[in-house]
N, C-alpha and C positions, 0 to 999 in steps of 0.2 A: 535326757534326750529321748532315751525310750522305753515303755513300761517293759525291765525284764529283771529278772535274779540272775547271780551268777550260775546257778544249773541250767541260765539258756531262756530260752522263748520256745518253746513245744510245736513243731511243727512251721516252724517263721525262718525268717534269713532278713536282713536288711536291702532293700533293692533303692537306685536309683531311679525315683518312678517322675522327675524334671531338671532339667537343667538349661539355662539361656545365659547371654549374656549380650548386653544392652550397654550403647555407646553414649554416655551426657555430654553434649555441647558447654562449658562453661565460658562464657565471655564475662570480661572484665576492663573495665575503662579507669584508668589513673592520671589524676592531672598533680604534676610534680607541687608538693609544696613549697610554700616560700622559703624552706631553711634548704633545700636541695639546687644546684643549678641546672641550667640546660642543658639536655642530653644534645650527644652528639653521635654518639655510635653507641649501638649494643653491644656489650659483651658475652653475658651470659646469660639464659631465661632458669631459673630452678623452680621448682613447686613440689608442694608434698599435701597432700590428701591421708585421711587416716582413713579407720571404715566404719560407712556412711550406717546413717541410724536406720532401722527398720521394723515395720513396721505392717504387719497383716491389715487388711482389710478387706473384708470377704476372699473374693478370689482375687486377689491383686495384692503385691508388695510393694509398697511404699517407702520411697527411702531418701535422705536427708544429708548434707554435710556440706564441708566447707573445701575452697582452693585456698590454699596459702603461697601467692606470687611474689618471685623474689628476683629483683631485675639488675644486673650489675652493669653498667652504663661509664663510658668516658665522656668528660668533655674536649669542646674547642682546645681546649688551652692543658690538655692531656692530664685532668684530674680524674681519679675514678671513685665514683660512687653507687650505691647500693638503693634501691626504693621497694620497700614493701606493703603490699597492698592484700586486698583478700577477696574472696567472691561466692555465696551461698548456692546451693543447689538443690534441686529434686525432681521426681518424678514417680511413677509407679512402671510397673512390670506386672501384664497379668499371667497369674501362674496356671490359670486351668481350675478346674474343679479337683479338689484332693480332701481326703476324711480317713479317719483312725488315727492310728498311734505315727506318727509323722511327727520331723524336727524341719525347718524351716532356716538354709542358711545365707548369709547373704557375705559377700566380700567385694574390696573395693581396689580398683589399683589407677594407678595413673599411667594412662596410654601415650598422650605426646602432649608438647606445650607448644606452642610459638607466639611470639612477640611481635607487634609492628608499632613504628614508631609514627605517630598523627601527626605531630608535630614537637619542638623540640621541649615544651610542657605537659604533653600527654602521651601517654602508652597506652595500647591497646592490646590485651593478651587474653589468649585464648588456650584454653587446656582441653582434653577428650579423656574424659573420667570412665575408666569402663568396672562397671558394675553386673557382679554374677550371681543368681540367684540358683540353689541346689535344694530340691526335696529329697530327703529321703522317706523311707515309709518301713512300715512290717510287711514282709510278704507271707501271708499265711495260707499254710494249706492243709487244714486241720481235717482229716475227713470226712466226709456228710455218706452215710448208710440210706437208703432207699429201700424197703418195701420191709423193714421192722418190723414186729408186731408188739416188742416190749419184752424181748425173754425166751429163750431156748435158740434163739441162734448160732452159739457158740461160737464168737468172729474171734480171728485168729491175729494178732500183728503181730509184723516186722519191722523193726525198728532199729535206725543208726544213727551216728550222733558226730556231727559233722562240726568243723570251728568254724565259725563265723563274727567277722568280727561286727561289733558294736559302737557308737561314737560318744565319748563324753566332752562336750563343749567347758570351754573354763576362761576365763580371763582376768586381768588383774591391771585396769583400769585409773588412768590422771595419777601416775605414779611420779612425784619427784624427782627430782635431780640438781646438784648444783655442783659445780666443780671449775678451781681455779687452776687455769692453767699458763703455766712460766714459760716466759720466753726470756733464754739463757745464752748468753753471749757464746758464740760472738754474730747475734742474730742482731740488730737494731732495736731498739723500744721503740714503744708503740706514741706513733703520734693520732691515729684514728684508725678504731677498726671498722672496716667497712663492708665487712659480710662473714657470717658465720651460716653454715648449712653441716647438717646433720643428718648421716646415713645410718641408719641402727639397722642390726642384724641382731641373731640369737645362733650361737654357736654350738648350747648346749642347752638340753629339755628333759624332762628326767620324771616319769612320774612317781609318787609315794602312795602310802596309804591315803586316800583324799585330797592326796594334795601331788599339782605339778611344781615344782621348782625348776628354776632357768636362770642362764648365764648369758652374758649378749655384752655387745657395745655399743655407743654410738659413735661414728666416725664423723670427728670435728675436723669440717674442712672452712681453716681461718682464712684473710684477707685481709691485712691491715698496711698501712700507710706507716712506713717509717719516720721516725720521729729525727730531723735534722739540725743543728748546728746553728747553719743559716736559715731563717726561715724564708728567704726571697729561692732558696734554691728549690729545679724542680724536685716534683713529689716523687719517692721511687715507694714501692710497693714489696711486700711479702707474703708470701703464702705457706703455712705450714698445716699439715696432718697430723691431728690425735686420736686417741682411741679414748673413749670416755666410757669405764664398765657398768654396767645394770646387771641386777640379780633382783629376784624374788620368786615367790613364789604364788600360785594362783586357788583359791579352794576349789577341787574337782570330784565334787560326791561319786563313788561307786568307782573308782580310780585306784589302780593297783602299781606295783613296781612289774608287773609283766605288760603293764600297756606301751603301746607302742606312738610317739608324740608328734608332735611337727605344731607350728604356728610362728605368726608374723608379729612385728613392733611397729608401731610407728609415730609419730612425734607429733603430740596435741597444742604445744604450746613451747615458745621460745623468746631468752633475751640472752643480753651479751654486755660488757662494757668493759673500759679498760680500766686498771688500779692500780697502784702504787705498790712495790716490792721492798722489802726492808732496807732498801740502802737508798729507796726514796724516786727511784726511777719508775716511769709505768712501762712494767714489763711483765704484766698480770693481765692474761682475759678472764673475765669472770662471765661462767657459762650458767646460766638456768632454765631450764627446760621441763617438761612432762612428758611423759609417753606414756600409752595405751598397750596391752602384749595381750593376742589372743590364741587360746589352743585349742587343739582337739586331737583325746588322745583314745585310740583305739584298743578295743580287748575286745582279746577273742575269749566266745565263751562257746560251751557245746549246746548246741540246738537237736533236739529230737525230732528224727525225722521217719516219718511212715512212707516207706519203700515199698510194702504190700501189704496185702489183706488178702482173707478168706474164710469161707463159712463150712463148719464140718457138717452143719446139716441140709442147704442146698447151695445148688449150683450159682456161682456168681460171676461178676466181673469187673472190673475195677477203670475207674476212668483216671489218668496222671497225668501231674501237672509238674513244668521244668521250675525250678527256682535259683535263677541267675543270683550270685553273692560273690562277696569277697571276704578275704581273708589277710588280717594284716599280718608280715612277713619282719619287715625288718626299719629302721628310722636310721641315718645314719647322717655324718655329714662329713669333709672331705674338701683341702686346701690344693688349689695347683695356680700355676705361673702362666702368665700369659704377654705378647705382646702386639702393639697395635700399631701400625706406621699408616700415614697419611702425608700427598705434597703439602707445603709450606704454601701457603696463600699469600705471602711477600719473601722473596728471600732478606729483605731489612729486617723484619719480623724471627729474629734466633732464640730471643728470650724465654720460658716458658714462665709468666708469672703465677698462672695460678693454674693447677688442673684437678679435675675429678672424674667418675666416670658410675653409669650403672649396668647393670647385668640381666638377665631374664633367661631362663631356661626354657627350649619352646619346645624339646622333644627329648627322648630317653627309647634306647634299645640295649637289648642284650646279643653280643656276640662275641664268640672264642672267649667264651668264661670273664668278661667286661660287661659291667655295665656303662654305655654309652651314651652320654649327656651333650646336646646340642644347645646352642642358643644365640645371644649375641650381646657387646657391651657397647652402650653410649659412651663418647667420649668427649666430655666440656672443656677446653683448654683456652685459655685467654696469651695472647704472643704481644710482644712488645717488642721495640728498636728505635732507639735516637727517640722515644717523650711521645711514644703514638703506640695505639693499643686497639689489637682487632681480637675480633671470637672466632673460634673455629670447633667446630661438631665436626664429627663424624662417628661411623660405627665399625664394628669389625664382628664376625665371628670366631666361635670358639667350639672346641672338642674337647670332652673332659670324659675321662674313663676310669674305674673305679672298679673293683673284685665284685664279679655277681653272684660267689656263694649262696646257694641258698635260697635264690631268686626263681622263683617257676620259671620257664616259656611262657607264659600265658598270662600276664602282669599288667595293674596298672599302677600308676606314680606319680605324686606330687611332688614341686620342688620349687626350692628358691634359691635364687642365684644373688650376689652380696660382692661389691667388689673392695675389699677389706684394706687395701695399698697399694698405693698407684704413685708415681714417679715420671714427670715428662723429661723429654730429649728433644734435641735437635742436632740433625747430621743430615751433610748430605741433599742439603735441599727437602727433606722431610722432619716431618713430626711423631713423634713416637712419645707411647704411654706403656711403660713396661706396668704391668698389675698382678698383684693376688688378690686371688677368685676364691671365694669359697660357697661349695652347693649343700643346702641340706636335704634331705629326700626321706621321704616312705614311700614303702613299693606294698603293694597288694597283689596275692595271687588274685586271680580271678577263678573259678567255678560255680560247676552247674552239678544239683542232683535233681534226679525222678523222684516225686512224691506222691503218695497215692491224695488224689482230692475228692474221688465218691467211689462206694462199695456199692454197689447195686445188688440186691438180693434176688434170685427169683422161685419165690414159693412156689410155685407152681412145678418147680424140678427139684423133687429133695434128693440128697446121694443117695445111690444108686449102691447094694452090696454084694455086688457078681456074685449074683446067682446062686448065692445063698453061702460062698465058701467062708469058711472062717478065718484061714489066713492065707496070703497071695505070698507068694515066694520069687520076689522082683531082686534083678540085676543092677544097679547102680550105673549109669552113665557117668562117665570121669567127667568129673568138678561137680557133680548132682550133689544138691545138700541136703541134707534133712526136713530143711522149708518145704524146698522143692518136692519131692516126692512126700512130705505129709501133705499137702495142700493136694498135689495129685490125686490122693484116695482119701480125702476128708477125714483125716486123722487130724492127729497133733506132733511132735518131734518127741515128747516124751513118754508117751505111748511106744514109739517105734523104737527108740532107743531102749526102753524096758524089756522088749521084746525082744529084744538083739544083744543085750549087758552091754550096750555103747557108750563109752563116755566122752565121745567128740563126735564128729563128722564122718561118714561112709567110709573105708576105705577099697572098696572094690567088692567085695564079699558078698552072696546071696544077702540078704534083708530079708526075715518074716515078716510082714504086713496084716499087725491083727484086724479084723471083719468085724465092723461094728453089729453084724446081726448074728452072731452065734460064737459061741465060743469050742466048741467039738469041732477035732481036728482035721479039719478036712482042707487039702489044697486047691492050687490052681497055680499053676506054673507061669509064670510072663518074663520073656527075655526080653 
């Protein structure tokens, strides 16, 4: 990502020097095929977007992907079926004029979808793809010396060494999956299933020598049509939740077990079907899928920084420059309970056949030793009553609080919000989605240091050795350091300390200050 060694980048820090984020319009026209029937009501709209491909060109990013629309539909005659369809996209973002050692990131999320129905053989849906593109850069502030001549200057630095972290990008792309999943009495076999969606998270990220490894699931949320007796009887329906696990690992050159991780999944490709179970009944869904898993995992490394300068043989002055950075703190992640009620939109409607829900963290504070997580969860539930079946959204917020051990005041944080099990109800005239939530988060201090970025010389004023004395016999001002007053009289710290038998820092005591123009003992008093 960026040219450095682990001793750091000399004089650098990493800066955010762009960041936008740019809304796609995706429309999409579907006209029902012949093996599907006429819609009658929408139930449910899903879509999943991975993240989208990119692409430099000059000063503009260009970037590329796909909707994957997934429409769950009743008919007249209260059958429920599923139609998927898909829709390309692109555009570019110009990012500015940017040069040097710069990483270029881009990420992708799906903002909202909705559905309209044209007529009872075509859908028409539309998605808002929002795409974020992130520069980082090196901020160097290496210092440039002004009026040189090549030699007897004797420039003095100060120099401290600060953490700053660094990013190494990784990921581990079109990864497999396939997994059967039983459904065990006293559930019904399956007569059709009619939609399967797939929420993946990653609950655990871990980096190694070179390498990231990770933990995650994806959450199989089923729909299938029971399998009946009679076949003139009406259809009833089933909905159940599984957890389908992913692991691996991703190669991440220059990647340590002290780096600190975070990154997203999400699903490139999906099928489903039902199969027979050893006693001959289909009570088997069989899942196969892919998914993409991207990271980025930070280390901090110490960067060398020039605080001051100064010349023992003329007078100078130093021009500085601030360099805004971050420092990565801590990654962590974190389960809690939530619940969501909404009116019933029929009270006939008590059923809850099928529900799901998604989450998004939109803000994070720290107070009274918590860190405090805001955001909100979508909520898809499909309701039934007496052979008639309606959709219901709605959203809700949430507050999630967690130990900010360790966490600066002055922080910034990424997160992702995952809603890992969820459960509908009905009471009372409402709808309710009790859920586990789980957030995962890195937090960054945020700081600033002064850096020197030009030493200006000016030959034309070389030090000055009052008045000819050989050594000045100076008072210390508390917290004065060694810098401080050798730079004062054009010395060096090891000079003064030789001078004095020192082997640290002032402590209050006269100081002899040897005279670089004689050495015969003659004072000069300064309080």
């Amino acid at each position: 990502m960026f040219s450095y060694t682990d001793d750091g980048a000399k004089n650098c820090v990493v800066i955010k020097t762009f960041e936008n984020t740019v809304i796609k319009e995706v429309n999409a026209d579907c006209t029902l095929p012949d093996y599907l029937p006429d819609v009658s009501r929408i139930l449910r709209a899903d879509a999943r977007v991975c993240r989208a491909g990119k692409y430099i060109n000059g000063s503009s990013l260009e970037y590329d992907g796909t909707v994957n629309f997934s429409i769950i539909y009743s008919t007249a005659d209260g059958i429920v079926k599923n139609a998927e369809f898909s829709s390309d996209y692109g555009g570019s973002m110009p990012l500015g004029d940017f040069s040097g050692d710069c990483s270029v990131d881009a990420d992708t999320e799906l903002d909202s979808i909705t559905v309209r129905l044209q007529n009872p053989r075509k859908l028409s849906a539309k998605a808002r793809v929002s795409v974020s593109a992130q520069i980082n850069c090196l901020d160097c502030a290496s210092p440039a010396v002004t009026g040189r001549t090549g030699g007897g200057d004797d420039i003095r630095c100060k120099t401290e060494n600060i953490d700053c972290c660094f990013g190494i990008e990784a990921s581990d792309t079109d990864v497999s999956v396939s997994e059967d999943i039983a459904i065990a009495s006293p559930l019904p076999a399956i007569d059709e299933i009619v939609s399967v969606f797939l929420d993946p998270y990653l609950y655990e990220i871990k980096a190694g020598d070179g390498v990231i490894n990770y933990k995650g699931n994806a959450v199989a949320n089923i729909l299938y049509s029971a399998a009946e007796e009679d076949p003139s009887a009406p259809k009833t329906y089933v909905s159940l939740i599984r957890r389908i696990p992913v692991s691996g690992e991703a190669i991440a050159e220059g990647a340590t077990e002290n780096c600190v991780c975070t990154g997203n999944i999400c699903i490139t490709s999906l099928a489903y079907r039902k199969a027979e179970d050893a006693s001959g009944e289909d009570r088997t869904a069989e899942i196969d899928f892919s998914y993409s898993a991207y990271f980025d995992a930070y280390k901090n490394v110490k960067s060398e920084i020039t605080t001051d300068m100064y010349s023992t043989e003329y007078e100078s002055s130093t021009e500085m420059k601030t360099l805004s950075y971050r420092c990565a703190v801590s990654g962590k992640s974190f389960n809690f309970s939530d619940s969501a009620c909404t009116e019933l939109p029929d009270d006939d409607l008590t059923t809850v056949t099928a529900i799901r829900a998604g989450a998004t963290v939109t803000g994070a504070e720290k107070s009274g030793g918590k860190l405090i997580f805001t955001g909100n969860t979508e909520i898809y539930a499909i309701l039934s009553g007496g052979g008639v079946y309606m959709g219901k959204m709605f959203s809700s917020p949430f507050r999630a609080e967690t130990d900010a051990t360790m966490i600066p005041d002055d922080f910034d944080f990424s997160a992702n919000a995952s809603v890992i099990d969820i459960k509908g109800r009905t009471a009372d005239g409402k709808l309710c989605a009790d859920m586990e939530i789980m957030i995962s988060y890195i937090v960054f201090g945020k700081k600033e240091c002064n850096s020197v970025s030009v030493l200006s010389l000016m030959r034309d004023k070389p030090r000055k050795t009052d008045s000819g004395a050989k050594i000045i016999m100076y008072y210390p001002s508390k917290g004065e350091t060694l810098w401080d007053i050798a730079k004062k009289y054009g010395t060096t710290e090891a000079e003064i300390a030789s001078a004095n038998g020192l082997s640290g820092e002032p402590d209050g005591s006269v100081l002899m200050i040897p005279s670089k123009a004689a050495k015969a003992p003659i004072y000069t008093k300064i309080i």
